[in-house]
Structure formats: C-alpha cells, structure tokens
C-alpha positions, 0 to 999 in steps of 0.5 A, spaced: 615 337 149 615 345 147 610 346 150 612 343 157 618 347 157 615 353 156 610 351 162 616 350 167 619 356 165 613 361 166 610 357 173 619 357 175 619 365 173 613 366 177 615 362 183 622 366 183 617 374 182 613 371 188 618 370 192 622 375 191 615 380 191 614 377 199 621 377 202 621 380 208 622 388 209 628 390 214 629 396 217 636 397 219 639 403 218 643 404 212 648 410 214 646 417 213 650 424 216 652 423 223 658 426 226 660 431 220 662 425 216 656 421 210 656 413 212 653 409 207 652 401 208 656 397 203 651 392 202 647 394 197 645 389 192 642 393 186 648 391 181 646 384 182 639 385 180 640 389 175 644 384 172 639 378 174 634 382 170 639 383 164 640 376 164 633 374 164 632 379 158 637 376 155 634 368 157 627 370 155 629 373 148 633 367 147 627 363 149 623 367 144 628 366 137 629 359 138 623 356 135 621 355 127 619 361 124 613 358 121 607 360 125 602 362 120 601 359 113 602 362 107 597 366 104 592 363 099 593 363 092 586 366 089 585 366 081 579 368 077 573 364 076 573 361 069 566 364 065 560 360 064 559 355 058 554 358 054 547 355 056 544 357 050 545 362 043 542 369 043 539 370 036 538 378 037 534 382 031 533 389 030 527 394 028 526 400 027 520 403 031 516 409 032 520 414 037 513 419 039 519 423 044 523 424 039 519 424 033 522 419 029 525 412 029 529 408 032 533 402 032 530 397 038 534 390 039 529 384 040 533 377 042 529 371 043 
C-alpha cells in the first residue's frame, strides 16, 4: 500500500512540474518608466510560489519521516571459530647433532 501511495504522489508531482514547465508565456507589459513616474503591475504571483515550494518541502519531508526506521538489519554478530580437536598427539624427541657451521652441537627437534 505504501508502495502505491508514493507511486501516486511521485507521477501527481510530475504531472503538477509539467504542467507548470509548459504554461504558455504572455508578453503583457508589466509597467515600467513612463511619463516620469515608476509603474509596476500588482499581479505578481511570486509570494505564492514561494509558499507553494515551502509547502511541498514541508509535504515531502513529512512523506519522508513517517515510515519505520527499520530499513537495514542489524549488523551480524561474529564470533572466533572454536580450535580444532586434536587428530592426533605429537610425540617430539630432541637430539643433540653435529652443527659443521657452528662447529659444535645443537638441539634438533624430531616428532613423529
């Protein structure tokens, strides 16, 4: 249903901006300088445009805050992977063997 009204009101604000984008233009004289004095035509609509924006702004902002806040999940958990079970035990001996580098010997791990 949501879905639906915000449908209507996006193809409803389109229609209202293209009609508004294609009203004819009229070239009437509007006043100007003329015999020493300033005239200026008192039909100016430009208070009401203005307050027709403010008032879609305000529409719109209030379209937008009224749905639930719940747009994205809340982010996974993650945990360490537990250790491996032991497959097997490690029997490990240590010699002592000729190092010919050092020149004498060393400790040398083996684990079968």
């Amino acid at each position: 249903m949501r879905k639906l009204i915000t449908g209507t009101a996006a193809a409803l604000a389109l229609a209202v901006t293209t009609i508004g984008a294609v009203a004819p233009a009229q070239a009437q004289w509007r006043g100007g300088y003329r015999g020493g004095h300033y005239y200026r035509y008192h039909g100016d609509r430009t208070g009401a445009a203005v307050g027709a924006g403010i008032l879609g702004l305000a529409v719109g902002a209030a379209l937008a805050s009224s749905g639930p806040r719940g747009y994205y999940e809340p982010a996974p958990r993650y945990y360490y992977a537990p250790p491996p079970p032991p497959s097997y035990v490690e029997y490990c001996r240590t010699e002592w063997r000729w190092d010919g580098y050092r020149r004498g010997y060393v400790p040398v791990r083996f684990c079968d």
